[in-house]
TORPA-424154 format. One record per residue (C-alpha): z, x negated, y; residue in one letter. Coordinates in steps of 0.1 Angstrom, whole numbers, padded with zeros to 4 digits, always signed. Each point is the difference from the previous one (the first is absolute). Layout:
TORPA-424154
ZXYA...
//
This chain:
TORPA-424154
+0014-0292-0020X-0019+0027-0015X-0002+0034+0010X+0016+0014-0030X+0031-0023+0005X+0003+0007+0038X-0001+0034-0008X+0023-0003-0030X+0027-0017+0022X-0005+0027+0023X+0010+0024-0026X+0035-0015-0001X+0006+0016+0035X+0002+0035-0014X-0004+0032+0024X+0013-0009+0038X-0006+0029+0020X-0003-0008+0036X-0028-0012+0028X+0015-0021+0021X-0015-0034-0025X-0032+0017-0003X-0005+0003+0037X+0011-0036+0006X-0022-0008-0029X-0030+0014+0013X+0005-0013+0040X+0000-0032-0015X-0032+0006-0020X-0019+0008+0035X+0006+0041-0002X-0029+0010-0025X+0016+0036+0002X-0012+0003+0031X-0040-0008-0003X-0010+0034-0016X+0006+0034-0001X+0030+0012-0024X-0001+0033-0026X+0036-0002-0013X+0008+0024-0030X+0031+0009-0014X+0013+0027-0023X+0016+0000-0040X-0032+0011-0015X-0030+0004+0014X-0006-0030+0025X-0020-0021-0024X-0026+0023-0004X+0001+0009+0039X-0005-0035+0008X-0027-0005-0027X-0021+0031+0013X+0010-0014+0040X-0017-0035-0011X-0028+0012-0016X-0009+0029+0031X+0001-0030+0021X-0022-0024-0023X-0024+0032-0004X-0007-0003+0039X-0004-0041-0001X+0031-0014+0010X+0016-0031-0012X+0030+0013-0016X+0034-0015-0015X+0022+0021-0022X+0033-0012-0014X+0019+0022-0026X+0031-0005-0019X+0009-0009-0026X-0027-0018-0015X-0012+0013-0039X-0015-0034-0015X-0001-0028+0022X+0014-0003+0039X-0036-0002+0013X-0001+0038-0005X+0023+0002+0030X-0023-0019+0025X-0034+0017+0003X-0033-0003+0024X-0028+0026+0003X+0010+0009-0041X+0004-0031-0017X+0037-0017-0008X+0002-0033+0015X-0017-0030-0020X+0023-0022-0022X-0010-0030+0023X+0007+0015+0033X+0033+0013-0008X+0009-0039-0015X-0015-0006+0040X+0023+0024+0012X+0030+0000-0022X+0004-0039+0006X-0010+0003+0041X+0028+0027+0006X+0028-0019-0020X-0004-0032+0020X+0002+0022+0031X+0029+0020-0017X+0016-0035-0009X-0003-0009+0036X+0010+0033+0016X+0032-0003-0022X+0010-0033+0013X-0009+0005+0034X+0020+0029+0006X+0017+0014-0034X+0045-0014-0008X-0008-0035-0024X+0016+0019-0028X-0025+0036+0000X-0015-0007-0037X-0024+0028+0001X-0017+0003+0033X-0023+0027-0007X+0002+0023-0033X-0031+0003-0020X-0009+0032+0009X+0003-0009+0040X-0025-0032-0007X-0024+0018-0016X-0001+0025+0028X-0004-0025+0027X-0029-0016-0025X-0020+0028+0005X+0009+0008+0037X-0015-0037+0004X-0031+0002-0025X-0008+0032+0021X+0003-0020+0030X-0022-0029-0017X-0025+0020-0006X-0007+0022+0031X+0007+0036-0014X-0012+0026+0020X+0034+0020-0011X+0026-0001-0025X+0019+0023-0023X+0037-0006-0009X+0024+0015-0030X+0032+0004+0008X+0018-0024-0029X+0033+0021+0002X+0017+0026+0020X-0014-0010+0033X+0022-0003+0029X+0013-0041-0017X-0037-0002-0016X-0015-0031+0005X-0032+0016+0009X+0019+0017+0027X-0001-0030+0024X-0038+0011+0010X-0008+0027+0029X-0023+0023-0011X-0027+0017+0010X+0010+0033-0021X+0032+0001-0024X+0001+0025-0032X+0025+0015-0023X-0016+0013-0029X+0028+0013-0019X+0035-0001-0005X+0023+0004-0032X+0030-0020-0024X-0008-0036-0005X+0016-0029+0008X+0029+0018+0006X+0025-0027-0002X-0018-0018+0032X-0011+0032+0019X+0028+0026-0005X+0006+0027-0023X-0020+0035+0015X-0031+0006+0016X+0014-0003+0039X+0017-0033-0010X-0032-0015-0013X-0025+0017+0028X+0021-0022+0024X-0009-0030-0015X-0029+0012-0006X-0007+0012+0042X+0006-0040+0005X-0036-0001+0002X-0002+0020+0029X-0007-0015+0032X+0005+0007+0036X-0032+0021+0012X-0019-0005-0033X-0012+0024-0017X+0013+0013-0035X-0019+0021-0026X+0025+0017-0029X-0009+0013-0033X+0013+0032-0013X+0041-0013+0003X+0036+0021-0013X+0014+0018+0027X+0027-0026+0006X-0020-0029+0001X-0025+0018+0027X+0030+0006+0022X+0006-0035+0003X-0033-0013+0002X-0005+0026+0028X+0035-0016+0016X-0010-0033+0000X-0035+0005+0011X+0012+0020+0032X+0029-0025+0004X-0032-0029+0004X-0024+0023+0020X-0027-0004-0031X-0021+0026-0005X-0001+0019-0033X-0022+0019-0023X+0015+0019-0027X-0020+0011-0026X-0004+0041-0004X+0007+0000+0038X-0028-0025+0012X-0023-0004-0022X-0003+0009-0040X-0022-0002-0032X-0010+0023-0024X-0017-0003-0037X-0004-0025-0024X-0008-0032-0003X-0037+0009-0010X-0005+0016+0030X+0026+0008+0030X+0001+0013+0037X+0019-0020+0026X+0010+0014+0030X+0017-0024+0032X-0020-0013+0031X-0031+0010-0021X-0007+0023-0028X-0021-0013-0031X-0007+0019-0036X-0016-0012-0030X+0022-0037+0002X+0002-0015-0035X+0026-0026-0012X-0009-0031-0019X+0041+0001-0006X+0008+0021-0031X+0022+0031+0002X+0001+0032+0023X+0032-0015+0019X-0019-0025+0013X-0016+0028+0024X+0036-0004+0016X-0003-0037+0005X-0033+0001+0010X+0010+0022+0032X+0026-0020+0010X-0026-0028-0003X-0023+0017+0026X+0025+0013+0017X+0012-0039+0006X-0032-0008+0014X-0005+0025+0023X+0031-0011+0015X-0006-0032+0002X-0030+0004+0022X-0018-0020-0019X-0038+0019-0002X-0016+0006-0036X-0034+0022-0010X+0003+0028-0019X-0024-0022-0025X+0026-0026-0001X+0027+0027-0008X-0017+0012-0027X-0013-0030-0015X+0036-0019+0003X+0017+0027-0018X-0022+0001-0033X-0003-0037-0005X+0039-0006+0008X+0018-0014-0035X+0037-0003-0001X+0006-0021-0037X+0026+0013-0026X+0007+0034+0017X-0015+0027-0021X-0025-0031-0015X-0019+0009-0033X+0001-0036-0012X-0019+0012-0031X-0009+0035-0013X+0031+0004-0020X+0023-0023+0026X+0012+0018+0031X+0023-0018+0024X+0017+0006+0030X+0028-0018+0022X+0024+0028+0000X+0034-0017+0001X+0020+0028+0017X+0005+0039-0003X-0024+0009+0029X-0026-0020-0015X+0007+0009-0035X-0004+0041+0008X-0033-0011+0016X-0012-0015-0035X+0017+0028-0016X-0025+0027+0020X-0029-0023-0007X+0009+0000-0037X+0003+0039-0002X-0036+0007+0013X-0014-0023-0028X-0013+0020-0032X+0035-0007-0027X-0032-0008-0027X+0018-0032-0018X+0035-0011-0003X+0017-0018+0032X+0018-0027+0003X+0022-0014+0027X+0006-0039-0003X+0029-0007+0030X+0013-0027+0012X+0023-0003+0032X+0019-0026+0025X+0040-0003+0000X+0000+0020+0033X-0023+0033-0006X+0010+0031-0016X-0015+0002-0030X+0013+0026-0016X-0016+0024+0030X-0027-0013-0006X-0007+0005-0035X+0019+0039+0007X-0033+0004+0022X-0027-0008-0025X+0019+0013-0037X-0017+0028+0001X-0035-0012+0003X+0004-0024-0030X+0007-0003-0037X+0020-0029+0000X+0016-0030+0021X+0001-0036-0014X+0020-0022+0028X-0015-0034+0005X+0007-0029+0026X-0023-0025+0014X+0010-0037+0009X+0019+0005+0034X+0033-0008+0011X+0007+0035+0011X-0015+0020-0033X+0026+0017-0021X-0001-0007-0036X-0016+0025-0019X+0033+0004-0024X+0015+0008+0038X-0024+0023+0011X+0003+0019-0032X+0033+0005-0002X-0002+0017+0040X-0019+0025-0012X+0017+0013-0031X+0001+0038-0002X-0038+0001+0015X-0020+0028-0012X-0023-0021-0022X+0001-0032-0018X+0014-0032+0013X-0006-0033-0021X+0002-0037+0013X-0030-0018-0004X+0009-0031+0005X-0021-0027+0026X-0032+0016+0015X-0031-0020-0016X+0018+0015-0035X+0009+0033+0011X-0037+0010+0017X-0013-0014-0031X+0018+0025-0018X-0004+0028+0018X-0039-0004+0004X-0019+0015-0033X-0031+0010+0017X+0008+0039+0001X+0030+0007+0018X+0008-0003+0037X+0021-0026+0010X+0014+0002+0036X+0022-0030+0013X+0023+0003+0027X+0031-0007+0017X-0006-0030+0021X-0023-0013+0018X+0005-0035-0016X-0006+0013-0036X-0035+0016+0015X-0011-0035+0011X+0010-0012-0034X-0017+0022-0020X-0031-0007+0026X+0000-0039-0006X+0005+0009-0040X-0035+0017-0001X-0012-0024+0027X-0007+0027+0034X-0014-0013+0031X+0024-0012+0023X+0001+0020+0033X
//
């Protein structure tokens, strides 16, 4: 089978929370969790970036490094990636079809004869790029934390340093309704005598990370306590182990500066040793794709799918000159709160148009409008997205699309973006 149908019939599975297949899954496969060293990053905005700017630090100072990141924007390569580049079309098709005979066998070996779906899609393509990494000798690795954290697949691995980036409202339904409840799946990640690095986190949440981390003897760093940044993302000082001025961000936005410490701070933990040079030059060449993106100078996008993310975009927004008329083109998924989203970024724009792109999970536009009647601007369906950017683009105004991270990668592959 090809790799799009193995993945397809993957799909079918759904969301399975849990580790106990993944860990079987793995053992079976020889334990390639175990041949390198392990950044694992977690958070509800944030961690991308983070592990972007870890990946790149490490690259900067010659290692071999695999990243994986979730979800993917354009095509599932994005998720598996060596010293930069997304695995090649031909060595996934390698890997895809080496780990589903091994899956196949696994099941029948030691899985009940009627267990249709013994790995979810999201759990395969995890252990793809634990064994790609494996395959190809990385010096170390750098893992995003799918969801939550404490079933994450990504959580079978023991790593070297964990971090929490940030924690806010998504994916309530699966992770709990308030801050503590979604910290605690969130502290999942923590390990016993690992060390964990935490962004700037609500009161609530901290209390619990700071529970579960003294609870599993791992040693923590909080940020404004043990280390901290100040500035902007043209030039910042970071203060932890070492203190460094002048850094400058390849990433766009001044709350990247936040990410960016708990980035450093991450690696000083981990004991893994970097120069100052590779510091420097990791951070300005680090790219994170569709997060605050100018696709084109009139076409800004940026994954921003829940309120946390959307205020973000909202502050980036206010510190650009108002000089031409905004508008916001939003899509969303069945499960994200879109109406808090487009609260966050009314007032920066002139008008909404509500689009969908073609995934299972995208609201109709018709939908999406109807949520936010009573916004303080505009709201008109525009129908699929290749029509509705169409329409919105005249060469003058500022489009911004946003919403989901799955209408980004559209809107990407529309205009033909590199993949990465």
């Amino acid at each position: 089978m090809s790799t799009e149908v193995i993945l397809q019939e993957l799909a079918q599975a759904g969301v399975r929370l849990g580790l106990s297949r993944m860990r079987a899954f793995l053992d079976h496969l020889g334990g390639p969790d175990h041949r390198y060293p392990i950044l694992h990053v977690g958070g509800t905005n944030g961690k991308g970036s983070a592990c972007r700017m870890l990946a790149a630090i490490l690259g900067a100072q010659g290692q071999r490094v695999g990243l994986h990141t979730s979800p993917h924007l354009q095509v599932v390569n994005e998720r598996i990636i060596v010293d930069g580049r997304p695995v090649g079309d031909v060595d996934l098709d390698g890997l895809v079809a080496r780990l589903d005979a091994a899956r196949a066998l696994w099941a029948k070996q030691a899985l009940p004869a009627d267990e249709p779906f013994p790995l979810t899609y999201f759990e395969f393509t995890v252990a793809c790029a634990f064994q790609h990494f494996a395959d190809r000798a990385v010096d170390s690795a750098v893992f995003e934390v799918g969801m939550g954290g404490r079933l994450d697949a990504t959580n079978v691995c023991t790593p070297v340093s964990t971090a929490i980036v940030s924690i806010g409202l998504d994916h309530c339904d699966e992770l709990g309704r308030d801050h503590a409840a979604i910290a605690g799946e969130k502290g999942g990640i923590i390990k016993s005598g690992v060390p964990v690095v935490v962004g700037p986190l609500p009161a609530a949440a901290l209390q619990v990370i700071r529970t579960i981390a003294a609870e599993r003897g791992a040693p923590i760093s909080v940020f404004g306590e043990d280390y901290e940044a100040f500035g902007a993302a043209g030039s910042f000082r970071y203060r932890g182990r070492r203190e460094l001025g002048g850094l400058v961000l390849g990433l766009v936005g001044d709350h990247q500066v936040l990410n960016a410490a708990v980035a450093l701070r991450t690696l000083e933990a981990s004991g893994i040793e970097v120069t100052e040079e590779a510091l420097r030059e990791g951070l300005a060449r680090a790219r994170n794709p569709g997060r605050l993106e100018w696709l084109a100078p009139d076409l800004l996008v940026d994954g921003a799918h829940n309120p946390d993310g959307a205020n973000t975009l909202a502050a980036y927004l206010s510190r650009l000159p108002h000089d031409r008329k905004r508008t916001l083109l939003l899509g969303s998924g069945t499960d994200k709160d879109v109406r808090g989203v487009a609260t966050a970024l009314a007032p920066h724009v002139d008008r909404v148009y509500t689009t969908a792109c073609d995934h299972p999970k995208a609201r109709s536009p018709w939908s999406v409008a109807a949520e936010l009647e009573g916004l303080s601007v505009p709201v008109s369906p525009a129908g699929p997205l290749a029509d509705a950017l169409s329409a919105c683009r005249n060469g003058r105004d500022l489009v911004i699309v946003a919403g989901s991270l799955y209408l980004v990668g559209a809107v990407r592959s529309l205009l033909g973006a590199e993949v990465g």
